[in-house]
N, C-alpha and C positions, 0 to 999 in steps of 0.2 A: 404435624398432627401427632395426640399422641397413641402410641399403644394401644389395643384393647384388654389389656390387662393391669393398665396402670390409673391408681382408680380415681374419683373425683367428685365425692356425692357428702359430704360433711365438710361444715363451714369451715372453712382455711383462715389460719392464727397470721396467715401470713398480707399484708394490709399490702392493695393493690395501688400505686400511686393514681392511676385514673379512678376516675366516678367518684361514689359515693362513699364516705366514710361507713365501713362496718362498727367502728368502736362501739362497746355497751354499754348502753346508758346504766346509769347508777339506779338500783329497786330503791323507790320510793315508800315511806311508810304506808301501810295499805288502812283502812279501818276493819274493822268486824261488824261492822250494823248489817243487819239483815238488809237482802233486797226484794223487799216482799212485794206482792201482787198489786196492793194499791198504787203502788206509786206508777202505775199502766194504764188505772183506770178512771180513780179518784180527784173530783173534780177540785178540790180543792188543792191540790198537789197542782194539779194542771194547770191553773189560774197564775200559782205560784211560780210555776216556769215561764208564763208569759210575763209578768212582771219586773221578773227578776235575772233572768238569764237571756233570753233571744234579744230584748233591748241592747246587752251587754258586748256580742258578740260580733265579729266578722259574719259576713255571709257573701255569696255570688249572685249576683244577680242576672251572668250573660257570659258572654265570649264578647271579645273585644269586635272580632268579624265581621258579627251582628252589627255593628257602627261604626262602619269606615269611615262617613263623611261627613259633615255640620251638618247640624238637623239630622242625623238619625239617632234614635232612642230604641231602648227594651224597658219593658215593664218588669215587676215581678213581685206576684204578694207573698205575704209575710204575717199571719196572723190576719188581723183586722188591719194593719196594713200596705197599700201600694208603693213600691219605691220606682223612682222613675227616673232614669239614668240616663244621659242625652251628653251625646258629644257640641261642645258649642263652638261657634266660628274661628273660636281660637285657637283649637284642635283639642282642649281638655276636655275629657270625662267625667261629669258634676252627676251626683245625686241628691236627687232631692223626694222630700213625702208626695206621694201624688195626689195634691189634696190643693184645692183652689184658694186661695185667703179671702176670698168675700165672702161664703159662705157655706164654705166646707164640703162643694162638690168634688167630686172625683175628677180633675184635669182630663187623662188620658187612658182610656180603656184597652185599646190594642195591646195584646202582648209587644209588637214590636212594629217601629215605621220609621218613615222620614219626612219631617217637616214640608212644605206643601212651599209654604209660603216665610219657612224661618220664624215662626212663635208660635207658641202651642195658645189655641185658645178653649175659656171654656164655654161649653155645649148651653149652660142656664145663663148667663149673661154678659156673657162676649168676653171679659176679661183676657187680656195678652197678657204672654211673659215670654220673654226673648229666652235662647238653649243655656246663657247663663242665669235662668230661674227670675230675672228680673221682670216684673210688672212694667210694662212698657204704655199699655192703653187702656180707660175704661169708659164706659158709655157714659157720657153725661159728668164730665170729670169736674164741673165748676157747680154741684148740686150736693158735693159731702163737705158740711159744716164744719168736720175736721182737719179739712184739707185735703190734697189729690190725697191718693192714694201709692199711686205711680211712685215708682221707685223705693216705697215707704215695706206695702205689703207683700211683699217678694214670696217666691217658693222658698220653705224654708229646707237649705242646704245642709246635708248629714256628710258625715267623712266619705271618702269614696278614692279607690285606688287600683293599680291594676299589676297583677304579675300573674304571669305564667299563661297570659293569653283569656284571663278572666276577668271579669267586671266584680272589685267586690266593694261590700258599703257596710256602716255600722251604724246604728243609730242614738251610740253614743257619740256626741261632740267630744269629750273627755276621751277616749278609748285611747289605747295605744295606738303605733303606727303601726300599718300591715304587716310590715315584713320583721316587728318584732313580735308580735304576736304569732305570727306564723311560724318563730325558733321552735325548732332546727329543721322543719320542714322545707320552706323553700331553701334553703342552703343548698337540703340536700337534693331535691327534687331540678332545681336546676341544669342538671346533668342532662334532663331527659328534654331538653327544648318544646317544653307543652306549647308555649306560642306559634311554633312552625308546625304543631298538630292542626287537622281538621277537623270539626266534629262533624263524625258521617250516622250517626244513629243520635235520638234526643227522641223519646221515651217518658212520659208522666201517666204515673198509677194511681189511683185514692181505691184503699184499700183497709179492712177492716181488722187496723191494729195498731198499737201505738207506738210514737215513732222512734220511741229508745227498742221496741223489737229488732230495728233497721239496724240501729249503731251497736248493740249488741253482739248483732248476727253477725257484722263486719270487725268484732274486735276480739274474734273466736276464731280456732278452725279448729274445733275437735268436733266439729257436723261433719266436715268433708267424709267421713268414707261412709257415712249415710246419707247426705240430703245430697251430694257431687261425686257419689261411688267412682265414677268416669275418672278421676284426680289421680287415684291411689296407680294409675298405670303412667301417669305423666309423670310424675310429684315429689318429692319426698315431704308429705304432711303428716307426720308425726313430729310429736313436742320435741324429742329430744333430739333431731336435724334441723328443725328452727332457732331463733333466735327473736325475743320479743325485747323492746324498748319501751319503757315510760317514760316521758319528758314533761322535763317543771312546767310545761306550758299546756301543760296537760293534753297534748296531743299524743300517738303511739305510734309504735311502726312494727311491723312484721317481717321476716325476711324465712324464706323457705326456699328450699334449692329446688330448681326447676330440672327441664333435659333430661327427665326418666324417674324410674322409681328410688326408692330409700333401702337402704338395709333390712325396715323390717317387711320387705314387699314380699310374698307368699304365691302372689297373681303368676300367670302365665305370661314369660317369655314372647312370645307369639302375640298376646292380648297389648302389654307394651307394648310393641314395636308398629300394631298395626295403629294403637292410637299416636305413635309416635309419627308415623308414617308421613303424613301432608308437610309438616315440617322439613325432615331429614330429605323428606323430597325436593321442597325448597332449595333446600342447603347443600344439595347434592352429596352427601353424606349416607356411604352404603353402611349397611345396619347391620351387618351378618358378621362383622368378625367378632361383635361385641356379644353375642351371645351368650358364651359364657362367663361374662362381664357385663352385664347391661347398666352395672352404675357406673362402668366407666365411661358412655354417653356424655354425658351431663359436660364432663370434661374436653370432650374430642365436639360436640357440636360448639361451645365457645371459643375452640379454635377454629373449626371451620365458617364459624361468624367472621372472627378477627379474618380470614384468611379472605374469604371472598365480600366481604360486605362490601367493601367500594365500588367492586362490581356489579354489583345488585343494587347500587345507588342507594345505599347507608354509609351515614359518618357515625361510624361509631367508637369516634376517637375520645369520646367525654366519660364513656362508659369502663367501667370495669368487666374482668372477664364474667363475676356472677353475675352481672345486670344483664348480660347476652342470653342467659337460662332462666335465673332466679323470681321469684315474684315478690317484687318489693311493695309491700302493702301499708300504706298511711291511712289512721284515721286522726282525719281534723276536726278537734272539737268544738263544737258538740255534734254535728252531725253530716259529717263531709268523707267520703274515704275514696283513697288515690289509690289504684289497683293497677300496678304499673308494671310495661310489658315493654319487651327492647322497643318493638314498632307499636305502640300507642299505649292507651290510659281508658281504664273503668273508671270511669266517674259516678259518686252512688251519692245520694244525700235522701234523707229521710226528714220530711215538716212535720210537724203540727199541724191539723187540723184545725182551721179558724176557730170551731164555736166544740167538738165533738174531741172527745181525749182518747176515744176508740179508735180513730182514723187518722188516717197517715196518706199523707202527700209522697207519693216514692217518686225519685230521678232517678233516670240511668242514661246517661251521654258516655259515649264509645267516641274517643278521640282518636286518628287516625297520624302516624306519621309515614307518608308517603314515600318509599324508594322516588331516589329523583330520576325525574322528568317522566315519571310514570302516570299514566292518568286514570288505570282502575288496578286495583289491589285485592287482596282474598284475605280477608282476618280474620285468625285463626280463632282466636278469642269469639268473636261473633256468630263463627261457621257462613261468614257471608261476603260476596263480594264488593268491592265498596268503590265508588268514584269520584275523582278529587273535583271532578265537574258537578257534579251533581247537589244541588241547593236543598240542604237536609230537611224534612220534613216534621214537625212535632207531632208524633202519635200520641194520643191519651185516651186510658180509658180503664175499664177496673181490668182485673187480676184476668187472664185467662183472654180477652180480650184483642189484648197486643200485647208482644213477646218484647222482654228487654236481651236476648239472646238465651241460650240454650240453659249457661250455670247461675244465670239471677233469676231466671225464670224455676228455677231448684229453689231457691231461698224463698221467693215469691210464695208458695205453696208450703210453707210452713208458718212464716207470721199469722195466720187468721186463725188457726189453730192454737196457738201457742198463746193468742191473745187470749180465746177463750176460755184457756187453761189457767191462765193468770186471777181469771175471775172468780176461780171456783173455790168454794169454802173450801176444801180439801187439799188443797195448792200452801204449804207452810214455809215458803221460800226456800231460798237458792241454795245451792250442796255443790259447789263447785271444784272444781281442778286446781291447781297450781296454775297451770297453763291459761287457764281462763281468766286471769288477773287484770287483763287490760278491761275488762269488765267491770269489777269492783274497782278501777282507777276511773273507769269513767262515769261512775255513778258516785264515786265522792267527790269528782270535780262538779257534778250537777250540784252536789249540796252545797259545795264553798260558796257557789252563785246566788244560791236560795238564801243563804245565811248571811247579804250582801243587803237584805230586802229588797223592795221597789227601787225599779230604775227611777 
């Protein structure tokens, strides 16, 4: 272990062969166009994003989990529409629109189930289709002048692929393949074995604000020592001990060193170590010689990960020493962000509101990776205890309602606000940071989409 005197709290030049590549990505040219209030509220902007971007895009529709076995499906809408995603006998994972080909009913309403009988049928006139989307049977098959139907009308099938223990779909046929669209994120994210996570929290909000407030909020942290003050004793979240990336694929990433405060921390000694405390308890790691050193924590807790984790049932052989402290924060565009933690993953994503450009669809899924052979856990992230038995629940419901845990529930409490503010004639747009750039990168990736027109 090292020293208390030998320090550890700014990003190291020096590249750890495990985990994740630190390299810096190359600044991208940025624009200057204002990011003004309309583009929050203005239905014509809004039309324009459905059109032209969500068509375009990767999305999640589930955890793999959710469909172990043939015949089981997840649902999940998407604007005005359902995609509906069913594992079939042959063990593949198919997405299809959930929309009936006779005459345009809605297949399958459940958020999520298992075939009964191995084909989904639908509810207004019996129509089958086998878990590979095929029309199999319909009433009165020798009465359409056309000819059967069967085999002809099928569900029509969108891309659809799975990493990191996710279901995802695009409803471009053209789109790229997943895992290139997803450069350099799953690369890098791979480290963290999201598949062997379990989702023990799953959380949906509709909420009055619109949904780039979400991805915004997740592509900043110069809020933290006002809307998450609680941070500045853990953290080092000041711009100049992070490190931010822009990638050509227009996704971003954040990295901030974890395991205590920053250089410019001011706080009390005492106030650190008690929010340090549940942790360093864990880790069996005494806090007292580090006093007058408190940033040299950050250092001596990811040796004493490295040191005891196999015995506390972590492999934490893929990881680098920052990944053991640090919080490596992804947002995947347009509106997905991976808030990754040694033992589990914030999951955030922010929709669209089907018909209202005010209102936002919020996620938040708390993915859990379990010390092995353990069966209930304490995450720290969530201040909650969690259980690898236990069959997670979806809570939904508005703001204030049900908690997505203690620091989303911070963020939660300022979108509806902030919405407000966007509206108001007196609002002359944005006066940003330096630091704030993943911002302005992801609002001109919006426009490249737009300027693409109709899907």
């Amino acid at each position: 272990m090292l020293g208390p005197h030998e320090r550890g709290t700014v990003m190291s030049d020096v590249a750890d062969p495990r985990g994740i590549t630190r390299e810096k990505a190359p600044e991208p040219t940025l624009s200057n166009r204002p990011i003004s209030g309309d583009r929050y509220y203005a239905q014509e902007f809004f039309q324009q994003e459905w059109e032209c971007l969500w068509p375009r895009v990767w999305q999640v529709a589930g955890r793999v989990e959710q469909v172990p076995n043939p015949g089981d499906y997840v649902t999940y809408e998407i604007g005005r529409d359902s995609i509906l995603c069913a594992r079939g006998d042959d063990g593949q994972i198919r997405a299809f629109f959930n929309v009936c080909q006779h005459r345009g009913n809605r297949l399958v309403h459940s958020e999520l189930g298992s075939l009964a009988n191995g084909e989904f049928q639908c509810a207004y006139h019996g129509w089958r289709f086998d878990t590979a989307g095929v029309l199999t049977w319909v009433y009165d098959e020798d009465d359409f002048p056309q000819g059967t139907p069967c085999g002809k009308r099928n569900l029509v099938e969108i891309p659809c692929d799975t990493w990191a223990g996710f279901i995802w779909f695009n409803m471009d046929p053209k789109c790229d393949d997943l895992r290139s669209w997803l450069d350099p994120v799953a690369d890098h994210l791979d480290a963290y074995r999201m598949e062997d996570m379990k989702r023990t929290h799953w959380v949906t909000i509709v909420g009055d604000w619109n949904w780039k407030c979400v991805q915004d909020n997740f592509n900043e942290s110069y809020h933290l020592p006002f809307v998450h003050p609680e941070t500045i004793h853990l953290m080092n979240e000041h711009h100049t001990g992070c490190q931010f990336d822009l990638y050509p694929s227009g996704h971003a990433r954040m990295l901030m060193p974890g395991g205590g405060p920053g250089p410019h921390y001011e706080g009390s000694v005492d106030r650190a170590l008690k929010s340090l405390g549940p942790e360093l308890d864990f880790w069996e790691l005494d806090p007292e010689p580090y006093r007058d050193n408190i940033h040299g924590l950050r250092s001596a807790l990811q040796h004493r990960k490295r040191e005891l984790g196999e015995s506390k049932g972590y492999d934490f052989s893929s990881y680098s020493d920052e990944q053991l402290t640090d919080h490596y924060h992804y947002t995947v565009f347009p509106n997905i962000s991976f808030s990754m933690k040694p033992d589990g993953c914030i999951w955030l994503r922010g929709t669209p509101h089907p018909a209202d450009s005010e209102k936002c669809i919020f996620d938040m899924w708390y993915l859990t990776l379990f010390p092995k052979d353990s069966k209930e856990y304490f995450s720290n992230s969530m201040s909650d205890w969690v259980s690898i038995d236990h069959q997670v629940e979806h809570q939904a419901g508005a703001p204030g309602e049900v908690s997505c845990g203690p620091g989303i529930d911070q963020d939660l409490a300022i979108w509806t606000s902030q919405q407000q503010g966007l509206r108001s004639r007196g609002y002359l747009g944005d006066y940003m940071p330096t630091q704030e750039r993943r911002i302005r990168y992801f609002h001109d990736n919006i426009d490249r989409y737009l300027a693409m027109g109709p899907a």
